[in-house]
N, C-alpha and C positions, 0 to 999 in steps of 0.2 A: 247745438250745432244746427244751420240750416243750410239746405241745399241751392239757395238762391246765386245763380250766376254774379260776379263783381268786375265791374271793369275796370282796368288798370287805371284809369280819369280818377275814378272812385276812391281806390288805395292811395293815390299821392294825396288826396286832400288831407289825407289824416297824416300829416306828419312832423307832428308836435309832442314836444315832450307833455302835454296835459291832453294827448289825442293819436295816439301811436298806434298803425297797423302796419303788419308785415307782412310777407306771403310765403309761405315755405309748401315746397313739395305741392301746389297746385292750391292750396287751401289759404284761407285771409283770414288771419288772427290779430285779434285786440289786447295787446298788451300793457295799455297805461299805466294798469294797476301793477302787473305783474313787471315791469321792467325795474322800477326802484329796489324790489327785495330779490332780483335776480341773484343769485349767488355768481356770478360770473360775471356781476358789474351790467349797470343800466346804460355805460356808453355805448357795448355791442349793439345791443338794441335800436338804440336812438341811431345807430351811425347807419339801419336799416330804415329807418323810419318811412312809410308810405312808397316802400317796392321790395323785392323780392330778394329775400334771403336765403335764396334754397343752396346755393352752391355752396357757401360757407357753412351753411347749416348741416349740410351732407358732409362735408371732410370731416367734421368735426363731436357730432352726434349720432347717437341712436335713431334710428327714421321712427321707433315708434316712439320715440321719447315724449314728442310734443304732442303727437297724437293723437296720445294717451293724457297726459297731462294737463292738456290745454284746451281738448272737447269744448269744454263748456264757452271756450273764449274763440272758438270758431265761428265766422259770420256768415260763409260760403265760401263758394272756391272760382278762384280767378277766372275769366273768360281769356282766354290765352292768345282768342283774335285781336284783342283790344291792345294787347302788350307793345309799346312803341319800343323804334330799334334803338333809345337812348339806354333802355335797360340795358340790355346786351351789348351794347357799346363800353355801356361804362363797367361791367365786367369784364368785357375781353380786352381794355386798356390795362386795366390796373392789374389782371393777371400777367399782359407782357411787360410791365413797367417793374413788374415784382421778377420775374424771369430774367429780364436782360441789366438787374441791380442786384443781383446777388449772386456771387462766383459760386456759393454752393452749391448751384444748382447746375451748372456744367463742371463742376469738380464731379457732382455724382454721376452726372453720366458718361463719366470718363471711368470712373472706377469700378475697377474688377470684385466685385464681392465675392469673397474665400466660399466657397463648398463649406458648409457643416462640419464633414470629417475634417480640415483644414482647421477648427478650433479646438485646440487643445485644454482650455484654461476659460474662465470666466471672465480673466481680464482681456482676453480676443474678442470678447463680446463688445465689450466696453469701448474698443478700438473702431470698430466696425461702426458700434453708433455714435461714435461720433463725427466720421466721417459719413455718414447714411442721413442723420438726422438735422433738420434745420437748427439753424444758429440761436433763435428763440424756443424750439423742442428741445434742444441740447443742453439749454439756459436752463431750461424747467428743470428737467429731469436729473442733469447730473450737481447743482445750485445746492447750497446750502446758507447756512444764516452769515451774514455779515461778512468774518473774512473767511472761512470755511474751514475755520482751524479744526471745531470738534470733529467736522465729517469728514477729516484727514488723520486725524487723532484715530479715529475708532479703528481704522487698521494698522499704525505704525506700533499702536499698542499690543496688537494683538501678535506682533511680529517680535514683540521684545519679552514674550514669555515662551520660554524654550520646554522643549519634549524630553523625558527621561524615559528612554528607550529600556525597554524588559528583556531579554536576550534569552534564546535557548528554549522557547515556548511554542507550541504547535500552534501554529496558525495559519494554517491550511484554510481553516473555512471562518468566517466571520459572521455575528447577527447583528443588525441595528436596529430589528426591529420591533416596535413598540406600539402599545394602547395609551392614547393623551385625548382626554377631554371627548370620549367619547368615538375617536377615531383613530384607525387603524394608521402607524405609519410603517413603509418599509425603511425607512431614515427618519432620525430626528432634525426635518426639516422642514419649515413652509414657505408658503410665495408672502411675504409680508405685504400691506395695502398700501397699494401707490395708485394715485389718482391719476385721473387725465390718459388711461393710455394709449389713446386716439393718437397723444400726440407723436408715439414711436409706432401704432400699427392701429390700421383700418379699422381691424377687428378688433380692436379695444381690450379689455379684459377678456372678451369671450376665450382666444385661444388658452389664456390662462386657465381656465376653467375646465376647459377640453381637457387640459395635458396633465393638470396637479393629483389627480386622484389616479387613475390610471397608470401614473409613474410611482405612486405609493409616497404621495404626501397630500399637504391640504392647501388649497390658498384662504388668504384672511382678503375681504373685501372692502374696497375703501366705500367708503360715504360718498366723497367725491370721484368715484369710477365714470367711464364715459357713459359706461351704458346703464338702464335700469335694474334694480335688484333682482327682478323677474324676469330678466333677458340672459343674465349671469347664472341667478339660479336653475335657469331650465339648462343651461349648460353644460352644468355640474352634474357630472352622473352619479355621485354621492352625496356628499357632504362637503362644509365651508366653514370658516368664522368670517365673523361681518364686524370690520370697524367702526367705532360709532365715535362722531362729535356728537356731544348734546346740542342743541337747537333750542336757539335763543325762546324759541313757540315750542316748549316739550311738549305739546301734542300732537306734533309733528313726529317727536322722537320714539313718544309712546305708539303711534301711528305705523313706524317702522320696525320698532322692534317687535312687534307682535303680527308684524308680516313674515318678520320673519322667523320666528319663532314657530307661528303655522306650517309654513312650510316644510319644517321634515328635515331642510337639509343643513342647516344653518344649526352648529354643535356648540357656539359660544360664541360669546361680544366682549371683543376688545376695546376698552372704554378709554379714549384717547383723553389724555388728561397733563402733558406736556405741553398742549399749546394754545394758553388760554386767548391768546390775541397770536394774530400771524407776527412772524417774524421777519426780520428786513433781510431780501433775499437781493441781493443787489444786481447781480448775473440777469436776473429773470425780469429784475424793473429796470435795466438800462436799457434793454430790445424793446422797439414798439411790437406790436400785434404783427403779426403777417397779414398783409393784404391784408382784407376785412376779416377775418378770421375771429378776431377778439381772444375770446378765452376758450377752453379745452376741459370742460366740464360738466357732469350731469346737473341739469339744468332742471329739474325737477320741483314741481311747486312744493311738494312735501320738502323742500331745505330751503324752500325760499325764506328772508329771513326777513321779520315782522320790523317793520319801520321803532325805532327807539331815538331817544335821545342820544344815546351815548354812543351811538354810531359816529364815523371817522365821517367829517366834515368832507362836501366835495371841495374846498380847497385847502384841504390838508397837502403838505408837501406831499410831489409823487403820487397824488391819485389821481392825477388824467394819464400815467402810466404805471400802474401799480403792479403790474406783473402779473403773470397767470395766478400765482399763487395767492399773493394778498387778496387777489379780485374776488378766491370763493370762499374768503374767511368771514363775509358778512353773517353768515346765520349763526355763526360760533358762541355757544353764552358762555361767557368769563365765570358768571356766577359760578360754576361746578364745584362742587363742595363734597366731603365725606358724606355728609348728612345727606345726600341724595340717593346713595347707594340704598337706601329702606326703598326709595321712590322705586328706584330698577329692580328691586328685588319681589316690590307689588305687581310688576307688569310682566313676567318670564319666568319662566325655571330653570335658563339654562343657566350656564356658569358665565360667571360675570368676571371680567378682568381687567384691572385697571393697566393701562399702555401709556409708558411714560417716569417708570422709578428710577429714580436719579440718586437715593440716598437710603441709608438704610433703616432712617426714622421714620418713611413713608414706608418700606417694606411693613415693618411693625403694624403702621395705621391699616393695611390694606388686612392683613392678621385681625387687628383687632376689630374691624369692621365688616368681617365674615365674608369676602372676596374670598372667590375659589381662585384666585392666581394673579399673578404680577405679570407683566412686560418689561425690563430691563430695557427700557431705552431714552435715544436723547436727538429723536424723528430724522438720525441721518445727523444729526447736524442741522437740520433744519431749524431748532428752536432756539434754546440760549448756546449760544455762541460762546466757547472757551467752556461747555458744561461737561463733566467726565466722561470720557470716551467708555462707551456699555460692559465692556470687558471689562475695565480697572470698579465699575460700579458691582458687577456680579462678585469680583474681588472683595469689597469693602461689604455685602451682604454673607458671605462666607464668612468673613471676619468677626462682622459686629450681631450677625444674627442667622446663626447657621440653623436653627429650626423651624425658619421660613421655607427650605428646602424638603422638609418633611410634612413640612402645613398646609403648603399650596403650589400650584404648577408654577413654576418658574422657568419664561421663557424671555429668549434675547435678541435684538436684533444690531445692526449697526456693525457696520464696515467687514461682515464677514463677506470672505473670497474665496476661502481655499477649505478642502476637508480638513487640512490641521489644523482650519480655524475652529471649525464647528465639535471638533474634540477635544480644543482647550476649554471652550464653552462647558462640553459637556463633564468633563475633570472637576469642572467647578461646582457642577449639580445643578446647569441647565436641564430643564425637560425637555425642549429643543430651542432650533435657533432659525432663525425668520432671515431672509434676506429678498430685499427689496429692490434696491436698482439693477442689476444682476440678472433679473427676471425681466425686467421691463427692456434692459439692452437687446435680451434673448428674442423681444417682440422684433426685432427686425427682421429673423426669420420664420416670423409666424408661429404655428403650435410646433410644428417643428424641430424649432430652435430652442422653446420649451424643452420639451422633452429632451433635447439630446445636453442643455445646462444639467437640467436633474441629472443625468447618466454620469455625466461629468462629474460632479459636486458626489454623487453616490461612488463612484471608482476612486476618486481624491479620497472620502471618507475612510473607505475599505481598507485602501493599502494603507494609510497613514495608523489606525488599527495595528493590520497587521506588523508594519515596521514600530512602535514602537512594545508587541507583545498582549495586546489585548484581542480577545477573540468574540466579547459579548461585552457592547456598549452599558450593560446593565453593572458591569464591574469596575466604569471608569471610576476614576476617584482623583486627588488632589498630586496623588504620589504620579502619577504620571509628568506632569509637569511642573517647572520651577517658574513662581514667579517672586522671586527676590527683585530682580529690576524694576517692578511696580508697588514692592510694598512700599517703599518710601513716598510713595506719592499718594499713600491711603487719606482720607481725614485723621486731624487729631483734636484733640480737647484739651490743649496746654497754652490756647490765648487766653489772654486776660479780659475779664468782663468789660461789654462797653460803658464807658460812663455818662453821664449822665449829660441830655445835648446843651443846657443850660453852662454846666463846668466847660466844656467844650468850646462854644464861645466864648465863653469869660477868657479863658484861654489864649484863643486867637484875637 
């Protein structure tokens, strides 16, 4: 970094995609190299090219993100006499041309937002942000893959196994509380990892962080969160889990996980393993960007992802509008294989878990390949599209391999809402149960809103407990609940073998 003054003349000559500078927050950064492995897509970038990024860059990021990140790619910092009034012009157009084109924006400020006490239910949340949150925030967040059957599936399912109430038992007082992977919960519940949360509150993850420990559970932190590991984690007045994509440059991955590992607070890695290429989120790729905005992601050179062949062409259908989502799946390596867990188990001693069991032949694998625990899910819905709603799959591992529930922590996430969700769950021999959008809707009213979801989801838990006879979550079991309406939609092993593709043709 040098301290040498730069005049705005200076900053437009570079701007070229083999010649890119930008300016954020007073300072002039070079980013030729770093814009192609941007995890957030090199068009943000380039659509900044040779002037000042700082107002988009501020809605959207950590201030010390780049800071930090991109030291070494700092040239000096703007002489801010120099700066002509076309900068500023052509920001405060495109802000009123974004303002007086989109009706969300005077629907919001017509709209009365409810008082906290005023939410009863986690689906008020939900209602709120989606009248609070722009039309492209709204796309991100509530989007799933394709037609969004599974991430409607995960609760219709959850609604069609019913409660076998116990009668005539004191239940006066209830316990939920439990020791998992190192940390204390007072519910079996956590903030599952959901990236970008910039784009429902200012404060990003932080409030989450604030509120999860403190309320007596833990959040799981995404890879793609707004802010840095170390802005999150100094948040965290205890303890955390940290979601992990591998990165396509695993010394980037080795890099992080022994950051965080160091750190004290960070009690296990959930090893995302559902989604080896992004998936087609269509809600999220029909919206262009807001304003200059781009993408809603930690921008970090540690995920930037190293140039390859087998990257998605830039004139692949849909990638001059790929969606927030697709745009930070460049770093992501397909490669992820069983055989790497020896790799993660050279670099950490925490407990390792793979995020993303869809069947119960992978339970087995994760068993056999000495994983301290599972994640039961199918990313929201986010991944394959029409894949088993997370319920009906904790079902079919009850079934086809119930001493996976004795062997390793088994947790779930996906489409829970209600406390009689998270006791069907735990009926089944969850360890607990992670919900994700839920949390993020909560971001509209800050740590706040946090806190008072948890209270919520924790009084939902209680009474549903109580009403159907249970006093200590430690005694649920399978007899509390019927689920005969989903057995039939278990797997079976009564098709007939494929034959062979040579017969097949012949055939046709």
């Amino acid at each position: 970094m040098t301290n040498r003054e730069i005049s705005a003349a200076e900053v437009e000559a570079h701007n070229r995609e083999d010649d890119v500078w930008i300016v954020v927050n007073g300072k002039v950064y070079e980013v030729t190299e770093f814009a192609p492995r941007h995890p957030g897509g090199a068009e943000v970038i380039y659509r900044f090219a040779g002037r000042d990024a700082s107002n988009a860059y501020n809605t959207i990021h950590s201030p010390a993100l780049i800071a930090t990140d991109l030291s070494h790619s700092c040239q000096g910092e703007l002489n801010t006499s120099t700066v002509p009034e076309n900068w500023r012009k052509t920001e405060t157009e495109k802000g009123s041309r974004q303002t007086d084109s989109d009706s969300w924006r005077s629907s919001v400020e017509t709209y009365r937002k409810p008082s906290l006490q005023e939410l009863l239910s986690l689906h008020d949340f939900e209602t709120i942000a989606q009248r609070l949150l722009s039309p492209k925030a709204w796309a991100y967040n509530s989007g799933a893959a394709n037609d969004n059957l599974t991430r409607d599936a995960n609760q219709t399912m959850l609604r069609r196994i019913l409660l076998r109430p116990a009668v005539m038992r004191d239940v006066s007082t209830v316990t939920m509380r439990r020791t998992l992977l190192g940390c204390s919960f007072e519910l079996p519940v956590y903030i599952a990892p959901v990236g970008a949360a910039k784009t429902v509150c200012p404060e990003g993850e932080l409030p989450l962080a604030h509120a999860a420990n403190p309320a007596g559970i833990v959040q799981c932190i995404a890879t793609t969160a707004s802010f840095t590991l170390p802005e999150i984690l100094d948040a965290t007045p205890a303890h955390a889990f940290l979601q992990l994509y591998i990165n396509r440059d695993r010394a980037k991955t080795e890099t992080q996980v022994r950051q965080a590992t160091a750190s004290g607070k960070v009690k296990a890695f959930l090893i995302t393993a559902d989604l080896p290429v992004m998936s087609k989120r269509e809600a999220d790729e029909r919206l262009p960007s807001e304003g200059d905005q781009g993408t809603i992601v930690n921008v970090s050179r540690e995920q930037a992802a190293p140039e390859t062949s087998n990257q998605q062409s830039s004139n692949a259908p849909g990638k001059q509008n790929a969606g927030l989502a697709k745009s930070t799946s460049s770093f992501i390596d397909p490669t992820l294989n069983w055989q790497d867990i020896a790799w993660l188990r050279a670099i950490t001693h925490l407990p390792l878990l793979i995020k993303g069991i869809q069947r119960a032949e992978d339970a087995r694998l994760a068993m056999q390949f000495g994983l301290d625990g599972i994640v039961v899910s199918n990313h929201g819905g986010r991944a394959a599209d029409t894949a088993p709603p997370s319920i009906l799959t904790l079902l079919e591992l009850r079934r086809d391999c119930p001493e996976v529930f004795e062997q390793m922590t088994v947790l779930v996430d996906g489409g829970f809402r209600r406390g009689s969700d998270v006791l069907k769950a735990i009926c089944l021999g969850a360890s607990a149960v992670g919900l994700g959008r839920p949390f993020a809707y909560a971001l509209t009213y800050g740590e706040e809103g946090v806190m008072h979801a948890i209270a919520v989801m924790k009084q939902e838990l209680a009474t549903a407990m109580q009403l159907v006879g249970l006093t200590d979550l430690r005694d649920a079991n399978p007899g509390y609940i019927n689920t005969a309406d989903l057995q039939r939609l278990l797997p079976v092993d009564d098709l007939p073998p494929l034959i062979g593709k040579k017969r097949l043709m012949g055939k046709l």
